[in-house]
DRENLOGU-229662 format. One record per residue (C-alpha): residue number from 1; residue in three letters; x, y, z. Coordinates in steps of 0.2 Angstrom, whole numbers. Example, Ala and Ser with C-alpha at 12.3 -4.5 7.8 and 13.67 -1.06 7.14 Angstrom:
BEGIN
{1,"ALA",{62,-22,39}},
{2,"SER",{68,-5,36}},
This chain:
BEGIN
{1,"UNK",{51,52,34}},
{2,"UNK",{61,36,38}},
{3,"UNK",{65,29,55}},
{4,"UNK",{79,15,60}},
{5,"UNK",{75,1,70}},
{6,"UNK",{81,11,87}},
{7,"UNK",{67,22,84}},
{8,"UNK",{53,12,78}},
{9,"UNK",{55,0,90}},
{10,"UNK",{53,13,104}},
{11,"UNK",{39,21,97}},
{12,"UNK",{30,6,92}},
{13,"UNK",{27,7,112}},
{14,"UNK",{28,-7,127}},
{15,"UNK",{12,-15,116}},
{16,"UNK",{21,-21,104}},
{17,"UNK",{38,-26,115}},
{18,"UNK",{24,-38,128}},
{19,"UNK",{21,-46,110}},
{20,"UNK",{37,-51,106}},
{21,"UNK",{35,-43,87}},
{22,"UNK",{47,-42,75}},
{23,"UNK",{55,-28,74}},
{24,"UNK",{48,-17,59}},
{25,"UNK",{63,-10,50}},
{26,"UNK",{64,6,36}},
{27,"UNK",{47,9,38}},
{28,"UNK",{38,24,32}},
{29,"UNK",{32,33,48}},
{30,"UNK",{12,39,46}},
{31,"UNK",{9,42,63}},
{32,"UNK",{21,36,79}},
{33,"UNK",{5,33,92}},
{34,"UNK",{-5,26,86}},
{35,"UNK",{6,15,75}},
{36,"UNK",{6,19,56}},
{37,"UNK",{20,13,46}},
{38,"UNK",{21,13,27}},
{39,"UNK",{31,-1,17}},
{40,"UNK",{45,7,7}},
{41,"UNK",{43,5,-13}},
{42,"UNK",{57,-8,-8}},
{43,"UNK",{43,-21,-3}},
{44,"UNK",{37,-23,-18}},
{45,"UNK",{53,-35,-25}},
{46,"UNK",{45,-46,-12}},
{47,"UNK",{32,-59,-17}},
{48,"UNK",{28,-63,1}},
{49,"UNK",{30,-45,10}},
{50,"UNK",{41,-48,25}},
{51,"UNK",{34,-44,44}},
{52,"UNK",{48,-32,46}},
{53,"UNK",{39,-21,29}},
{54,"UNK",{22,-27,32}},
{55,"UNK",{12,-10,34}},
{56,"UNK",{4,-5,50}},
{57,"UNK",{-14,4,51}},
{58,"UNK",{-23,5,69}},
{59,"UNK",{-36,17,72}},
{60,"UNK",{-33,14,90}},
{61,"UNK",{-20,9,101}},
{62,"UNK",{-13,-11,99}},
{63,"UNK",{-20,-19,116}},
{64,"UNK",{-12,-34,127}},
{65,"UNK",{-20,-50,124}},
{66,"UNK",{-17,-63,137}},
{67,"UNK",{-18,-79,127}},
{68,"UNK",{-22,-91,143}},
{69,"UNK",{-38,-80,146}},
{70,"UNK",{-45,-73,128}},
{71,"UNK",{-61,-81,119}},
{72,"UNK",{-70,-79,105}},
{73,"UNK",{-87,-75,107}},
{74,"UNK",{-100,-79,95}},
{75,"UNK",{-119,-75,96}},
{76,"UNK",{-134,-63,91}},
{77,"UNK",{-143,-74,76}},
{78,"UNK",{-137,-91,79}},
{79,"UNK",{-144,-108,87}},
{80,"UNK",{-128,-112,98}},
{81,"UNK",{-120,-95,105}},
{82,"UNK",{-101,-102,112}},
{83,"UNK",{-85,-95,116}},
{84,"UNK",{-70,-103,111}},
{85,"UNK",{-53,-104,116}},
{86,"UNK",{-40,-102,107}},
{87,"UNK",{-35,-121,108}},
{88,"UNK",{-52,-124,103}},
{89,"UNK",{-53,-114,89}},
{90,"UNK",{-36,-122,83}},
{91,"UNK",{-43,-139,81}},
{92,"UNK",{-53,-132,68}},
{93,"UNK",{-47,-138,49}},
{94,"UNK",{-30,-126,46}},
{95,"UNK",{-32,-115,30}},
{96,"UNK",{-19,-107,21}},
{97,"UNK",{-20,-91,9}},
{98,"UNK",{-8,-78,-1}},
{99,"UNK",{-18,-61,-1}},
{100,"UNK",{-15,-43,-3}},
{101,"UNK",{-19,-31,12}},
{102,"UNK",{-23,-14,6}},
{103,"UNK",{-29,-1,15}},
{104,"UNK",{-43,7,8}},
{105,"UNK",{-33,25,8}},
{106,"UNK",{-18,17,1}},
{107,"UNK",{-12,34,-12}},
{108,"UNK",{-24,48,-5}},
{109,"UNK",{-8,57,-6}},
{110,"UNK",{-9,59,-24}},
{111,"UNK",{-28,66,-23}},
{112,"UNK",{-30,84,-28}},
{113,"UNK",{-38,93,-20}},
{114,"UNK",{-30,86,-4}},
{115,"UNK",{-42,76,8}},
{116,"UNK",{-38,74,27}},
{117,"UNK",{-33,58,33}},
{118,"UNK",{-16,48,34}},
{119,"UNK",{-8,54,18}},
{120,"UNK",{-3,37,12}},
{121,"UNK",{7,35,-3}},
{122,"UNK",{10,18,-13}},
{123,"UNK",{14,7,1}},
{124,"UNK",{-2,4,15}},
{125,"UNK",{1,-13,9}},
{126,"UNK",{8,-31,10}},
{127,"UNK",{6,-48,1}},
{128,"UNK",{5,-62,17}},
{129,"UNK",{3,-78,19}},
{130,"UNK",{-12,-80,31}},
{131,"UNK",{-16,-97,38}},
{132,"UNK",{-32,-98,51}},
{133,"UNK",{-49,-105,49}},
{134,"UNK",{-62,-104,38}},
{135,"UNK",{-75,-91,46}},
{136,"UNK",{-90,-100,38}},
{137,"UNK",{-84,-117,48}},
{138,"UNK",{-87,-105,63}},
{139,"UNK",{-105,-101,61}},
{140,"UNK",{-110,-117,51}},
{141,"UNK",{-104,-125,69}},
{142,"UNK",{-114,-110,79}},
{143,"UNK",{-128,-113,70}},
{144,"UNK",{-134,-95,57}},
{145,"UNK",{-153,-93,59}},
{146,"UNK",{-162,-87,45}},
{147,"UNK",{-165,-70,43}},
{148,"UNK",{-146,-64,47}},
{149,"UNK",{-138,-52,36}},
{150,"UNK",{-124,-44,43}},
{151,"UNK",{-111,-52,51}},
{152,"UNK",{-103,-39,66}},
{153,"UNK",{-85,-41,71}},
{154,"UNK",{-77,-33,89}},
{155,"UNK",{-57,-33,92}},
{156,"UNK",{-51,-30,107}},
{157,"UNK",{-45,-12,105}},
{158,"UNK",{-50,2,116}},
{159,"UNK",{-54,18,107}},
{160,"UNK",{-43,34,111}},
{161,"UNK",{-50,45,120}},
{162,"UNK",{-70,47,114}},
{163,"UNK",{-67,41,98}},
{164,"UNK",{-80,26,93}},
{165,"UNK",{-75,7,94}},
{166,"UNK",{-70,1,79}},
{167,"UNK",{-84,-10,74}},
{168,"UNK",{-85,-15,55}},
{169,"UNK",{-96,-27,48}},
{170,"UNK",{-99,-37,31}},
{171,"UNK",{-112,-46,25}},
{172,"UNK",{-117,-64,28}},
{173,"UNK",{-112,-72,11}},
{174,"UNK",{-97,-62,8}},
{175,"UNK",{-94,-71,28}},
{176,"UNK",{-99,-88,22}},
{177,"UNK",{-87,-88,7}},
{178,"UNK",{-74,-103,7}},
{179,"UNK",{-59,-89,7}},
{180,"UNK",{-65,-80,21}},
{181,"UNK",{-52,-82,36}},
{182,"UNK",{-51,-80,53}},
{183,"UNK",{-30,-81,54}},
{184,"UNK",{-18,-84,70}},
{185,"UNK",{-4,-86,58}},
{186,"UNK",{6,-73,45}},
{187,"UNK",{20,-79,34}},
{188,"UNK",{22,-97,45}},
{189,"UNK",{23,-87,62}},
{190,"UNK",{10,-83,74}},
{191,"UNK",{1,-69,71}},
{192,"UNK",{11,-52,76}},
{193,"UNK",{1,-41,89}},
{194,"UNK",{4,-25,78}},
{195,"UNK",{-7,-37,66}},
{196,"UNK",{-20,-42,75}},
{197,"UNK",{-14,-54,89}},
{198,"UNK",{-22,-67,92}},
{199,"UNK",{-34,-66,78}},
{200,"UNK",{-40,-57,63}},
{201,"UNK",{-53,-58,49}},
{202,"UNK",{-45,-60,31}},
{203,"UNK",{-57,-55,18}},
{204,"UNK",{-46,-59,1}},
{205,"UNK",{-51,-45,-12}},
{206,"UNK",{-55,-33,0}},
{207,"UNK",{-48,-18,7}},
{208,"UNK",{-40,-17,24}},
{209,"UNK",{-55,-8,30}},
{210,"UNK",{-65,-26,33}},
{211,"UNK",{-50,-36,39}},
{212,"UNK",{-55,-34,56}},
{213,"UNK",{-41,-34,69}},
{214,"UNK",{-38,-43,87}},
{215,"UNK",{-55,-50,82}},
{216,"UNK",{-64,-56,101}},
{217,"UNK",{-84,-55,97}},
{218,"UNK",{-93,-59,81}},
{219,"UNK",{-111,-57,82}},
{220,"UNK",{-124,-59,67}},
{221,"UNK",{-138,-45,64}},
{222,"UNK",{-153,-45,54}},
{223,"UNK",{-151,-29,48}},
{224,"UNK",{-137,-15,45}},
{225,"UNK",{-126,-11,59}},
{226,"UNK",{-128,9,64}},
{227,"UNK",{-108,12,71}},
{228,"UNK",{-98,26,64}},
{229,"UNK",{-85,16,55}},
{230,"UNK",{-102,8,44}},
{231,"UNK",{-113,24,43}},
{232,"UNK",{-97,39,39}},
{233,"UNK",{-80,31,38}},
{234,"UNK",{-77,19,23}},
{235,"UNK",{-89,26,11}},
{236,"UNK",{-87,30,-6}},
{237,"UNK",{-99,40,-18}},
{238,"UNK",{-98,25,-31}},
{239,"UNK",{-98,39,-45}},
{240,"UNK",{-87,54,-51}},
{241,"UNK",{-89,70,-39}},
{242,"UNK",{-85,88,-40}},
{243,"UNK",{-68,89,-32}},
{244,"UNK",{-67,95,-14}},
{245,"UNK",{-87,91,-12}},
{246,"UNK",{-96,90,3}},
{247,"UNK",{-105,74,2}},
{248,"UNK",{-117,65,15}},
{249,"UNK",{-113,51,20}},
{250,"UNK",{-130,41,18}},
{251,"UNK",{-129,42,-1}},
{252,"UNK",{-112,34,2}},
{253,"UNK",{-109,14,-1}},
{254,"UNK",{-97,5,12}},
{255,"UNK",{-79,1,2}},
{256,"UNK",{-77,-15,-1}},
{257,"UNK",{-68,-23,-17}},
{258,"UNK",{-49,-17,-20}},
{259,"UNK",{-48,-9,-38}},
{260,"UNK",{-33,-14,-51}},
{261,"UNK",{-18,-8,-48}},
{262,"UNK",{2,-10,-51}},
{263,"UNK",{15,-2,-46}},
{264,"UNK",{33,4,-50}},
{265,"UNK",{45,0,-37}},
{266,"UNK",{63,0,-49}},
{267,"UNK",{69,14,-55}},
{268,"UNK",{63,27,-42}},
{269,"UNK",{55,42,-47}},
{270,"UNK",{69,57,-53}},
{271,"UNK",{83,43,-54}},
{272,"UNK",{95,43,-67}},
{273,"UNK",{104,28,-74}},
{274,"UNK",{117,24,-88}},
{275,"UNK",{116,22,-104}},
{276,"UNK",{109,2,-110}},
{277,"UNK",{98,-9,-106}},
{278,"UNK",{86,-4,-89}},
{279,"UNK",{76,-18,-77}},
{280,"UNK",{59,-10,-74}},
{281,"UNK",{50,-21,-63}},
{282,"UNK",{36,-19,-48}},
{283,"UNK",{19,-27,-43}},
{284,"UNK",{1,-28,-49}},
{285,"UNK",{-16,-35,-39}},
{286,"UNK",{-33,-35,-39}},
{287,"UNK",{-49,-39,-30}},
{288,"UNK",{-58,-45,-46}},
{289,"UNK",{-51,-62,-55}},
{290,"UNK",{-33,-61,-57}},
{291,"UNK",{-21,-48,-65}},
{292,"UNK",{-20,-54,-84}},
{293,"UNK",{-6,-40,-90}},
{294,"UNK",{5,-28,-85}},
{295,"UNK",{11,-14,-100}},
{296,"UNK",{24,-4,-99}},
{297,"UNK",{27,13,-108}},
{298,"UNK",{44,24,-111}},
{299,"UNK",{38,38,-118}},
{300,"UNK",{22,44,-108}},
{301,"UNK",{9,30,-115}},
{302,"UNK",{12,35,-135}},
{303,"UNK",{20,14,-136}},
{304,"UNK",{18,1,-126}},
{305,"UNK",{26,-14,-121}},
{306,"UNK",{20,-32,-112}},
{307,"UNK",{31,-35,-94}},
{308,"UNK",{35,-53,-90}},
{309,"UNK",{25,-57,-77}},
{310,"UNK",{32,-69,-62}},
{311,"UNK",{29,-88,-62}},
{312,"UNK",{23,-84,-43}},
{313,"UNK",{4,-81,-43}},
{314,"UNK",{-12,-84,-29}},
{315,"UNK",{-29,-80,-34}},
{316,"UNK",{-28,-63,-23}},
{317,"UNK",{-9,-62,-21}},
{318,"UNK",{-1,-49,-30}},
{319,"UNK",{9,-53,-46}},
{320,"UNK",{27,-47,-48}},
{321,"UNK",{32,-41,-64}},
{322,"UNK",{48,-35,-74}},
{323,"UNK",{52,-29,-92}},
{324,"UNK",{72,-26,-96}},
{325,"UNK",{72,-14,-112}},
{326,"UNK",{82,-14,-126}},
{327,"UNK",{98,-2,-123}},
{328,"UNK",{94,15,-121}},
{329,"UNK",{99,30,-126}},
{330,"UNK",{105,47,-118}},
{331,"UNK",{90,56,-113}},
{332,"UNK",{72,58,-102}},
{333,"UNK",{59,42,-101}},
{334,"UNK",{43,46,-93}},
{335,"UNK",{39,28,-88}},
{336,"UNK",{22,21,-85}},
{337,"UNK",{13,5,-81}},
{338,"UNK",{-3,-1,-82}},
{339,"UNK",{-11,-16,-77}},
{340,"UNK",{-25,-24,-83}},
{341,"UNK",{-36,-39,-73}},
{342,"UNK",{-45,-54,-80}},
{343,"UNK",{-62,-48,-79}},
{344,"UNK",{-58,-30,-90}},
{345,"UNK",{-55,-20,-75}},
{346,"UNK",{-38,-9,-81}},
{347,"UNK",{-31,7,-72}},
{348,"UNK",{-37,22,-77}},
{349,"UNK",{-24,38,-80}},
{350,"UNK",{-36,50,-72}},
{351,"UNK",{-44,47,-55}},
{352,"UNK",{-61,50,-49}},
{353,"UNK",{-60,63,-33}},
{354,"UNK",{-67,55,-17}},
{355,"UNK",{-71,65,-1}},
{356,"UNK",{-58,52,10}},
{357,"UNK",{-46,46,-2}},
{358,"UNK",{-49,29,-5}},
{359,"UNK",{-47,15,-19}},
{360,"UNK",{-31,28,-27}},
{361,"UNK",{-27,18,-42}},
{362,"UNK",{-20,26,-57}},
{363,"UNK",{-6,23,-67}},
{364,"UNK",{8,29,-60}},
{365,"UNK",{24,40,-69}},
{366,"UNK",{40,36,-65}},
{367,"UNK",{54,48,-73}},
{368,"UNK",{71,43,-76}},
{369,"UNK",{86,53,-85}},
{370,"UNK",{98,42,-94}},
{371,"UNK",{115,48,-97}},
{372,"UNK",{136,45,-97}},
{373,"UNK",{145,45,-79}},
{374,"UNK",{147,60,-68}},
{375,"UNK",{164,70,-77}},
{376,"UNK",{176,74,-65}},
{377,"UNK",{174,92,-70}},
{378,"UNK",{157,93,-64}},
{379,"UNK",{163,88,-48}},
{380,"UNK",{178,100,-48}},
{381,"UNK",{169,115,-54}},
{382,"UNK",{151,114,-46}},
{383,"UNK",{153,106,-31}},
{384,"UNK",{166,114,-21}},
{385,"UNK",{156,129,-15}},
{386,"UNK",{139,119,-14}},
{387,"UNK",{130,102,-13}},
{388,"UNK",{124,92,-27}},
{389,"UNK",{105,94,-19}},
{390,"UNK",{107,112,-24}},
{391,"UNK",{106,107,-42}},
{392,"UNK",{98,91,-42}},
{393,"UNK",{81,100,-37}},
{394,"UNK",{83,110,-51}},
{395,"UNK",{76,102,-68}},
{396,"UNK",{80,116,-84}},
{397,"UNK",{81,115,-101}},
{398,"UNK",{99,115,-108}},
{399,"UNK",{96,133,-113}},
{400,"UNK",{93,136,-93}},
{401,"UNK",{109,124,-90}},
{402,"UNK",{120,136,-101}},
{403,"UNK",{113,152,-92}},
{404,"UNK",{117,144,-75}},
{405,"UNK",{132,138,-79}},
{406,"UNK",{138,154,-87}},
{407,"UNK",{131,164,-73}},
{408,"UNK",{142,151,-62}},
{409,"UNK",{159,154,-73}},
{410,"UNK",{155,172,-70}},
{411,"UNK",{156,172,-51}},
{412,"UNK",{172,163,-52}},
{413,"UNK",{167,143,-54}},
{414,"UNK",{183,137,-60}},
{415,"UNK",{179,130,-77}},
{416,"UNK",{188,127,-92}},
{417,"UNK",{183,131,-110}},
{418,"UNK",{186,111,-113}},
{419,"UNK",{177,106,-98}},
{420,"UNK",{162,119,-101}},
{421,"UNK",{152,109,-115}},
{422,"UNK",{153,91,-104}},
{423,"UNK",{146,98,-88}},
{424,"UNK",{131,109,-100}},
{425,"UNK",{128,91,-108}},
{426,"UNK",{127,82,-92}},
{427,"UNK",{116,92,-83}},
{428,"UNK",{104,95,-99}},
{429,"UNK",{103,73,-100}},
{430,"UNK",{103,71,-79}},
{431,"UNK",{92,85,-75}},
{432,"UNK",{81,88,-88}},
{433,"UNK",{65,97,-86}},
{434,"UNK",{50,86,-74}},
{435,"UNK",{35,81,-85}},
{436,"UNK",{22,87,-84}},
């Protein structure tokens, strides 16, 4: 379901008008309140995601921060507990990073058997340009004591209705790492309020679930933190399950590193295109070293073929990549791409079935029909008494085309005996049968 800007402006609600967002424009809608908006397949053209397609995932309703007043509180295991301003945490060294956001569910969609929860398809996503502090110049300056673990991060979100607070931790050296950002800025701008206004955690590699949003306390624990969005959300098994198990949540691990992954955002899925040469093109990321190659199949993963990968790169930035085939022929091309990252990691073609949906990454299939021009007959003949989405559902073999198209003469479709074998032909090469 898509939305124009009227619309998504008014259900983004008054939060995101006090604000001053962006407006978020041809966005996916997941949910309306609280706000949940997809990228369209359009984003990935993009190397830098634009505000106005950068998803939107909030578990709670976006808040009002009044800048003049808000701190950052830090404490628990530390020698110096402090609150900051915002000024004062500015004066801290500026850091910039390109990193994917992905939510953790990003595809549960595409799992079978279903599992509940936003169903997300290919694009609870963006690749931004964070720029913030390091959150290890933060505790470094508070002071960590020894025996801390965990490090506990608070946003200033309410929870709807009785539903927990959002409280996420990670652990202390994942916290300490150089690349770990707390960020006020996104794409050169100040940080939007559907995106975590005035601050959020960045924690390059890993899924949305740790990036913590309109971030007000941190506090350092010594041991795991008990909330529900450590102990039952966020898990996975970490192993291949029955499908539609019941597991407990205990024998779950927290999810952390994203998986390997591309995408295909040209051609779209059930497209057709003329006959020649055809630009296939998307992105690829990774939370593990960098994506080394993108391969690129025709023919249902029987040959494949290296994409060009584009000269913009970040160590946990997505990759854009294109490959423009030789001329092709009339017919159907089951398109695939499959990414493989620096360390090994490659997309699998099956996917191990989770209880939530999360770390969706197999290759996807993309299915195109190549074929001449509409004919004019085909127009004259079939469309008159219906629309073309009366036939373009329909994906039959050109036996099935004949039948039809006889049964359709039969009933008084005005087509002539010269025209009969062009419109037989083009619907057998535009709406061939779907793979499998």
């Amino acid at each position: 379901m898509r939305f124009s800007r009227r619309e998504l402006l008014a259900m983004a609600g008054v939060a995101s008008l006090r604000a001053a967002d962006p407006p978020k424009t041809g966005m996916i809608v997941r949910s309306a309140r609280p706000e949940d908006f997809e990228m369209p397949l359009e984003g990935f053209s993009n190397w830098i995601t634009p505000v106005d397609k950068f998803f939107v995932r909030h578990h709670h309703y976006a808040p009002q921060v009044d800048l003049s007043s808000w701190q950052l509180e830090i404490g628990g295991l530390v020698d110096r507990p402090s609150a900051l301003s915002f000024e004062q945490l500015k004066k801290l060294p500026r850091v910039e990073q390109v990193a994917v956001l992905e939510c953790a569910g990003n595809g549960r969609a595409f799992y079978e058997p279903s599992v509940i929860g936003l169903q997300w398809a290919y694009g609870a996503l963006g690749n931004g340009r964070w720029a913030g502090v390091r959150l290890a110049d933060l505790l470094k300056t508070a002071g960590v004591k020894t025996g801390a673990r965990e490090v506990l991060f608070d946003g200033a979100d309410q929870p709807v209705g009785a539903m927990p607070k959002f409280q996420r931790t990670i652990p202390l050296d994942k916290a300490l790492h150089p690349d770990t950002l707390l960020v006020y800025e996104l794409n050169g701008a100040p940080l939007p309020m559907l995106h975590g206004f005035p601050l959020r955690l960045v924690v390059p590699g890993w899924a949305g679930d740790c990036w913590s949003k309109w971030v007000s306390k941190i506090t350092l624990l010594d041991k795991d933190f008990d909330g529900f969005f450590m102990t039952t959300a966020y898990r996975h098994p970490g192993k291949a399950v029955t499908p539609g198990a019941t597991i407990d949540p205990k024998t779950m691990q927290p999810v952390t590193s994203l998986r390997v992954k591309s995408v295909i955002a040209t051609p779209l899925d059930r497209s057709a295109a003329a006959p020649g040469p055809l630009r296939i093109s998307g992105a690829a990321w990774t939370g593990a070293g960098q994506i080394a190659e993108v391969r690129v199949s025709l023919d249902g993963g029987r040959t494949w073929t290296a994409a060009r990968l584009g000269p913009d790169q970040s160590r946990y930035a997505w990759r854009l990549w294109e490959l423009i085939t030789p001329p092709l022929a009339a017919g159907f091309y089951n398109i695939l791409a499959q990414a493989r990252d620096s360390e090994g990691n490659v997309q699998p073609f099956a996917q191990e079935w989770n209880p939530s949906g999360y770390l969706w990454n197999v290759v996807q299939q993309v299915g195109i029909t190549v074929g001449a021009s509409t004919p004019a007959s085909y127009r004259t003949a079939c469309l008159p008494c219906h629309g073309s989405d009366v036939i373009e559902q329909q994906r039959l073999t050109r036996t099935q085309w004949e039948r039809e198209v006889d049964k359709m003469i039969r009933w008084g479709a005005p087509v002539k005996n010269d025209d009969r074998s062009a419109i037989i032909d083009f619907l057998a090469e535009r709406f061939a049968p779907r793979r499998p």
